[in-house]
C-alpha positions in Angstrom: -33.1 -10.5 9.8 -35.3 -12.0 12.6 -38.2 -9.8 14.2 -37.1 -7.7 16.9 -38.6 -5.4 19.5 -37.9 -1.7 18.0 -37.0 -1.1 22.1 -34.0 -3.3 21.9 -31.0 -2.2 20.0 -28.8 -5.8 19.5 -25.8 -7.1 17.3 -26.4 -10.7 16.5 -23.8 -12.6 15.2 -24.9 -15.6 12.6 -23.1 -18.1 11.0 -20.8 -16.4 7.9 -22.9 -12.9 8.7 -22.4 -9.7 11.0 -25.3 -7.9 11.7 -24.1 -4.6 12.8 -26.5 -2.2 15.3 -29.5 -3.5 14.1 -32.7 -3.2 15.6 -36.5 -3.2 13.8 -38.4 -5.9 12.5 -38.7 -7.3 9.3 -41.6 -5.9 7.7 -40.1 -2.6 8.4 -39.6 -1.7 5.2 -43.1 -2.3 3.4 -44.6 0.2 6.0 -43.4 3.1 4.3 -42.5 4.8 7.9 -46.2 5.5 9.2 -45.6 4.5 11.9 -47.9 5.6 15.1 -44.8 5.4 17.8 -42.7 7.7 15.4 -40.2 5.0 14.3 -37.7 5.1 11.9 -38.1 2.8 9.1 -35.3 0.4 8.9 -33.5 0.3 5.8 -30.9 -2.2 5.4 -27.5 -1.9 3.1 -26.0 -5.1 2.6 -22.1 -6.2 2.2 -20.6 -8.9 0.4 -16.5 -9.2 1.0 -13.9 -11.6 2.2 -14.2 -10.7 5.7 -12.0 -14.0 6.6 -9.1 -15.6 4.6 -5.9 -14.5 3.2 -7.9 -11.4 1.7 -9.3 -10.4 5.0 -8.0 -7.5 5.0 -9.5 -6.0 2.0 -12.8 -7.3 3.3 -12.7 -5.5 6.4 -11.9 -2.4 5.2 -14.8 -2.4 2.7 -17.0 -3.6 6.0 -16.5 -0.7 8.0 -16.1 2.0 5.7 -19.6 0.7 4.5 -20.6 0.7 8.5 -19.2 4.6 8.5 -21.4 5.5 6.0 -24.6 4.4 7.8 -23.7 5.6 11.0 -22.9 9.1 9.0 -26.7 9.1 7.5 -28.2 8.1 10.9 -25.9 10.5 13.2 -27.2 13.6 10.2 -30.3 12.7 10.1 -29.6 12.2 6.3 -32.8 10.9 4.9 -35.5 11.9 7.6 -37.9 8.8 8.5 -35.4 6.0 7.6 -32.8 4.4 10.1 -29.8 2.5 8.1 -28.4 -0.3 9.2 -25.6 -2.6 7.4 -25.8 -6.8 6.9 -22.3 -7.7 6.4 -21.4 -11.5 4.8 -18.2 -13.1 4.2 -17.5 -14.6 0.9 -14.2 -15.5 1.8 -13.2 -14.7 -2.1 -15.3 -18.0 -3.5 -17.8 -17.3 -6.2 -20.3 -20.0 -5.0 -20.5 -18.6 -1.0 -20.8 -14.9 -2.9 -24.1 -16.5 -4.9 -25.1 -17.8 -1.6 -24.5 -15.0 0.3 -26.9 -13.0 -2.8 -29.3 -15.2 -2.3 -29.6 -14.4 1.8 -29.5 -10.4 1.2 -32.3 -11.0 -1.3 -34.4 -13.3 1.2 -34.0 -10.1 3.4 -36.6 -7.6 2.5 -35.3 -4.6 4.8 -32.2 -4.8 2.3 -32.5 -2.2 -0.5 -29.1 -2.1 -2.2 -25.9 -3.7 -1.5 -22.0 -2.9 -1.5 -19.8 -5.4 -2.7 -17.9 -8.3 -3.8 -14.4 -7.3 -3.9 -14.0 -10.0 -6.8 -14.8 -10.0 -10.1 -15.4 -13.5 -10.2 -17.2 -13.6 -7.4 -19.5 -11.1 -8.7 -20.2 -13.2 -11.6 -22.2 -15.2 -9.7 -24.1 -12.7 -7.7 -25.0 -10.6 -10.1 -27.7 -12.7 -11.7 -29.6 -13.4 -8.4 -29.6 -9.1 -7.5 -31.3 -9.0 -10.7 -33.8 -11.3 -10.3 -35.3 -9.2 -7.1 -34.1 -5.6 -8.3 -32.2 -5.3 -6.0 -28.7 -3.0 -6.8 -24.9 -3.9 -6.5 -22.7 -1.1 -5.7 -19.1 -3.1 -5.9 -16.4 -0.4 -4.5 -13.6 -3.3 -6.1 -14.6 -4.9 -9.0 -12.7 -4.1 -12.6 -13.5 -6.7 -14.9 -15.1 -4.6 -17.7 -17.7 -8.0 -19.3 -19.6 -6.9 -15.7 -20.8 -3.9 -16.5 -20.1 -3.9 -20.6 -20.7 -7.3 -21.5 -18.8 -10.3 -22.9 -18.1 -8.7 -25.8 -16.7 -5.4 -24.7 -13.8 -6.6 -26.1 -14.7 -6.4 -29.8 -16.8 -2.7 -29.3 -19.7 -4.2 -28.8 -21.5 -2.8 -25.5 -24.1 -4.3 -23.9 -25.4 -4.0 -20.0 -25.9 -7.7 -18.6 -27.8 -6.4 -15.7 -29.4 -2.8 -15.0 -28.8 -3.2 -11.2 -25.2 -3.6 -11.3 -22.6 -0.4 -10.6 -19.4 0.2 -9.4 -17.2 3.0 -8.1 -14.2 1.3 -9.1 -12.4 2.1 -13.0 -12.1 -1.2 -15.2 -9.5 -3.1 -16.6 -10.0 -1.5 -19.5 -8.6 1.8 -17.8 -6.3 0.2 -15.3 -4.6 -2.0 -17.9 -3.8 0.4 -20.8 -2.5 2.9 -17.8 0.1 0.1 -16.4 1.4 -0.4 -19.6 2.1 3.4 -20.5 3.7 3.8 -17.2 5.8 0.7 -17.5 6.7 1.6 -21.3 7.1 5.0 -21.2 7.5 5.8 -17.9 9.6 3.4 -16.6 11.2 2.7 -19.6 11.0 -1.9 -19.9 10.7 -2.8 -23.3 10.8 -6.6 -22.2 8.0 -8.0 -20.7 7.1 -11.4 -18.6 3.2 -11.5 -17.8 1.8 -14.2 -15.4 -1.9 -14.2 -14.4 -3.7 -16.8 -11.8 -6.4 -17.8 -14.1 -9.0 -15.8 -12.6 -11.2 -13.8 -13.8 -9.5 -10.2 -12.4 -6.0 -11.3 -12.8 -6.3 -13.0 -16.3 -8.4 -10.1 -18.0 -6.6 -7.3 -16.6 -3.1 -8.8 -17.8 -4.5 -9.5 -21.2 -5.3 -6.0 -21.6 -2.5 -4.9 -19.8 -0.1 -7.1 -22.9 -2.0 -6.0 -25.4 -1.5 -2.2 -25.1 2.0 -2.7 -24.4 2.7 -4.3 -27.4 0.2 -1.4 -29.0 2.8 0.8 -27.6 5.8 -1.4 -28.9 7.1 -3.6 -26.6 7.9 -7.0 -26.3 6.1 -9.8 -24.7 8.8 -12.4 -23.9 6.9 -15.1 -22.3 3.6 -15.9 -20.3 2.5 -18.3 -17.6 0.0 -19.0 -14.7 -0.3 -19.4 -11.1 -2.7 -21.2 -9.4 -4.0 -19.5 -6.4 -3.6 -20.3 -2.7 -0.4 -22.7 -4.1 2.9 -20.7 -2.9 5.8 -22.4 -4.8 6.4 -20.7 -8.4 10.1 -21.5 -8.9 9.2 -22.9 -12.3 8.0 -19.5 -13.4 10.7 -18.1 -12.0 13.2 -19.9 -13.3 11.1 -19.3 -17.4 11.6 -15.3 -16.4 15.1 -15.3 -15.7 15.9 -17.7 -18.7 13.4 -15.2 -20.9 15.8 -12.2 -20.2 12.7 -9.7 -19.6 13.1 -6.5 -17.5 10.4 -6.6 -16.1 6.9 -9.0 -15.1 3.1 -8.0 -14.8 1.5 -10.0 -12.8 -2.3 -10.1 -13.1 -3.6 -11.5 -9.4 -4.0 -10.8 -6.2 -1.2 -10.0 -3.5 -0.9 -13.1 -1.7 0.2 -14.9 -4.7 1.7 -11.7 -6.2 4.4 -11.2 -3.0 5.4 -14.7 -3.5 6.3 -14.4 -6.9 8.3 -11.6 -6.7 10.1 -12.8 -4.0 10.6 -16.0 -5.7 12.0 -14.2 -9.1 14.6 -12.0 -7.4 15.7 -15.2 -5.7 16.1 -16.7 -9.1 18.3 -14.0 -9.4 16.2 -12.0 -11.8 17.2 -8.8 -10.2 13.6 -6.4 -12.3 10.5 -5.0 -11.1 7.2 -6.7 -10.9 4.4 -4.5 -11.7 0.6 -5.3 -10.9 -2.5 -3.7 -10.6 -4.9 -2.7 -7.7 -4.4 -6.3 -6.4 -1.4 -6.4 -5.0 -1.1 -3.1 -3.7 -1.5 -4.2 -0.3 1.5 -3.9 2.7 0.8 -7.7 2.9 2.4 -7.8 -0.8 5.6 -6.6 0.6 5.7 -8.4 4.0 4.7 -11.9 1.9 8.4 -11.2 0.0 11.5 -12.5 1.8 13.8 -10.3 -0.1 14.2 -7.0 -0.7 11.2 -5.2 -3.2 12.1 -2.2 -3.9 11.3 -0.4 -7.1 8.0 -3.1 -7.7 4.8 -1.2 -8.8 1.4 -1.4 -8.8 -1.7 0.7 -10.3 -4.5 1.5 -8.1 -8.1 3.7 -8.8 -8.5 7.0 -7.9 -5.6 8.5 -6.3 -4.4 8.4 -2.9 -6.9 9.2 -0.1 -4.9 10.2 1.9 -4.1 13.5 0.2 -7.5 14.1 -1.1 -9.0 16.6 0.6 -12.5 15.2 0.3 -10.5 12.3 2.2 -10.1 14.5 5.3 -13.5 14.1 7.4 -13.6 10.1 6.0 -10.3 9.7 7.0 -10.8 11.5 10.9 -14.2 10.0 11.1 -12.9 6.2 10.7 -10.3 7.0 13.0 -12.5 7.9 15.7 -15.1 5.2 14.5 -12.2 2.5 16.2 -12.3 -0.4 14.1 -9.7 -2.5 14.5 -8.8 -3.0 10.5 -7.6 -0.4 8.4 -9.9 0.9 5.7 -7.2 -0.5 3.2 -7.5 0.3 -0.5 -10.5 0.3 -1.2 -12.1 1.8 2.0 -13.1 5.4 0.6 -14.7 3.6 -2.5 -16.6 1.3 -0.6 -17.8 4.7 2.0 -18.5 5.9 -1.6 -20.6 2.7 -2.4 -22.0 2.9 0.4 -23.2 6.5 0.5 -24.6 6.4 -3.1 -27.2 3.9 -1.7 -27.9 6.4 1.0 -28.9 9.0 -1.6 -30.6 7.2 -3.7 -33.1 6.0 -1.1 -33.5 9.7 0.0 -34.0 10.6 -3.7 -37.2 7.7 -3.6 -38.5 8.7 -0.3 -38.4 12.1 -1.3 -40.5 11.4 -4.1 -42.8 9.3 -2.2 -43.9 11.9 0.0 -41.4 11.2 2.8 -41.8 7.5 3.0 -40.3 4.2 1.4 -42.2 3.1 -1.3 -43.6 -0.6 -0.9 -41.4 -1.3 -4.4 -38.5 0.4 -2.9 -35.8 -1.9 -4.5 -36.8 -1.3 -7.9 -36.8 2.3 -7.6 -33.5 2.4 -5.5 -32.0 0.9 -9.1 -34.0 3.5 -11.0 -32.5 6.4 -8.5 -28.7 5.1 -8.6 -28.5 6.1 -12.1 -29.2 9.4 -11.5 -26.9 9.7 -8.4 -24.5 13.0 -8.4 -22.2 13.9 -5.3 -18.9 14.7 -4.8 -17.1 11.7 -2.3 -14.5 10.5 -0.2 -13.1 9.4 -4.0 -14.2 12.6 -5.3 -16.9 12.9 -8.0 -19.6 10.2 -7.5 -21.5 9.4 -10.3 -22.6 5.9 -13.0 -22.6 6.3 -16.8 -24.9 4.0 -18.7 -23.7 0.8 -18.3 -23.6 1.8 -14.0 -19.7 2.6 -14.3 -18.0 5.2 -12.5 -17.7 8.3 -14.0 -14.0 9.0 -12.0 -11.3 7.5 -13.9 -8.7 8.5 -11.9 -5.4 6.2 -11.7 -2.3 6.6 -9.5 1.1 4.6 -9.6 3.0 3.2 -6.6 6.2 2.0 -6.3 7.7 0.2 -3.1 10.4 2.7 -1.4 11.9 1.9 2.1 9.2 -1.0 2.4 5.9 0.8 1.5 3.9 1.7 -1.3 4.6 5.3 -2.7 2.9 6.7 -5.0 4.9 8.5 -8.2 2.3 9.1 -10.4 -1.6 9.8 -10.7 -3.4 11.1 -13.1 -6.5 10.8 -15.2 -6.6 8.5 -17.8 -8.5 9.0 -21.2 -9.2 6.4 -23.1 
């Protein structure tokens, strides 16, 4: 952020960033609010999401739920003293602009946590550069469990890579192990196809996802990739209808994911294609030419929409007008948001009503600690800065939109 007169309230528009209602100066926030004039501190919350390309509209709903959740503090006064305003950058769903875009948020001193990326992968590459500054990542998105857990999660071993890393989102670990007992038990497909676009989200979660349905004693018939942004997969189609499965799990995102199950009904492999939080977007049904019905997706948390610690989020981005919907992710991401918000009132409390001059570090320190119930429900990071809430819910596409059959909370 540039220096601004405290009289002037802008919004500045950069190249790949949106500045929202932001006023102040940049050495805001190493004067603790003593301020002669009675100023607000600025605080600063940044965002990191694809707020362009074909996951826009993701992005923007993790954008503006994040900008309702500043505008909530400021309009209640939330932490007395400090003003919060939100730094928005698009990482257009590619790892490198997501370490690039770190590296900016951490140039910016106002900024004392951030929300974001939506991708695992992406977050790969951030993570190490938040660390570096202690400064925390609140991702409302992100399942990959190696983030949080470490590389070897898989083999029990448990390690935190980075202290200021959290998320509000359940892992693969959960979202996996659930698709597979719905699809096996629930559903009742004993035959399995699973394709994953080599990324980091897709590919984990469907390895998890094949392993516990074998666990559970089906049959994986076959496997192959997609390569992202490509739209043609007729030879994958054509290997699923030769496999005989009854069903495919598809480990990606829903451009890709549409596409393929458009293209392996029109191979005239007439089964379901299941896939996790990824896909379950209305673009995944629009992106199919024929007919999806009975497809199925997992998703965290269950729907907000009939949570009734939905309702004033729900009202409140409504009347906020922004132009996107808050999507799936949109009451995770106020969540995100909001759990920054309270752990900077927990520091200033402590420091006698003003922001401490090592206010990042302690802002880490504080989101451990961080207890509320949310939009999502119960808000709150274990040890290795997971979310506590490991809701899940089924959906299934009826009459051309996602509806959810089944939600539930899933023990491991």
């Amino acid at each position: 952020m540039r220096h601004r007169s405290l009289l002037v309230l802008t919004t500045v528009i950069t190249t790949g960033a949106l500045t929202l209602t932001a006023c102040g100066s940049r050495n805001e926030a190493k004067t603790g609010g003593d301020k002669a004039d009675g100023a607000k501190t600025v605080v600063v919350i940044g965002v990191d999401a694809p707020l362009t390309g074909s996951l826009s509209a993701l992005g923007q709903g993790i954008k503006n739920s994040v900008d309702l959740a500043a505008k909530t503090a400021n309009k209640n006064n939330e932490v007395p003293g400090i003003e919060f305003k939100v730094e928005a950058l698009d990482d257009q769903a590619v790892p490198a602009s997501g370490q690039a875009n770190a590296t900016k948020l951490v140039g910016n001193k106002d900024v004392v946590g951030v929300v974001g990326p939506l991708n695992s992968g992406v977050a790969q590459q951030m993570q190490g550069v938040f660390a570096s500054a202690n400064l925390a990542q609140v991702s409302p998105a992100n399942t990959n469990p190696a983030l949080s857990q470490g590389d070897n999660w898989g083999k029990g071993e448990f390690k935190r890579p980075f202290k200021t890393y959290f998320r509000t989102a359940a892992t693969d670990v959960v979202q996996g192990k659930f698709a597979a007992q719905y699809l096996f038990k629930d559903a009742g497909k004993k035959k399995v196809f699973v394709v994953d676009d080599k990324q980091t989200y897709g590919a984990g979660l469907a390895a998890i996802f094949s392993e516990e349905f074998k666990k559970l004693g089906g049959e994986v018939v076959g496997t192959d990739h997609v390569t992202v942004k490509e739209t043609d997969f007729s030879s994958t189609a054509d290997k699923v209808k030769s496999s005989g499965a009854d069903s495919v799990y598809f480990g990606g995102q829903y451009p890709e994911g549409g596409l393929l199950a458009d293209q392996v009904k029109k191979a005239g492999a007439n089964i379901p294609l299941m896939g996790g939080d990824g896909i379950q977007d209305p673009a995944f049904i629009t992106a199919s030419g024929e007919a999806n019905e009975g497809d199925l997706s997992t998703s965290i948390g269950y729907p907000v929409e009939k949570l009734p610690t939905a309702k004033t989020f729900i009202a409140d981005y409504q009347a906020g007008g922004y132009k996107d919907p808050y999507a799936a992710y949109g009451g995770y991401s106020y969540d995100a948001g909001w759990s920054v918000v309270q752990a900077v009132k927990a520091v200033v409390a402590a420091n006698g009503g003003k922001l401490p001059t090592d206010a990042r570090a302690k802002v880490v320190e504080a989101l451990g600690k961080v207890s509320f119930e949310g939009v999502t429900g119960k808000v709150a990071f274990d040890e290795y800065g997971d979310t506590t809430n490991k809701q899940l819910t089924v959906y299934k596409v009826e009459g051309g939109k996602w509806i959810d059959v089944k939600s539930d909370t899933f023990n491991q």
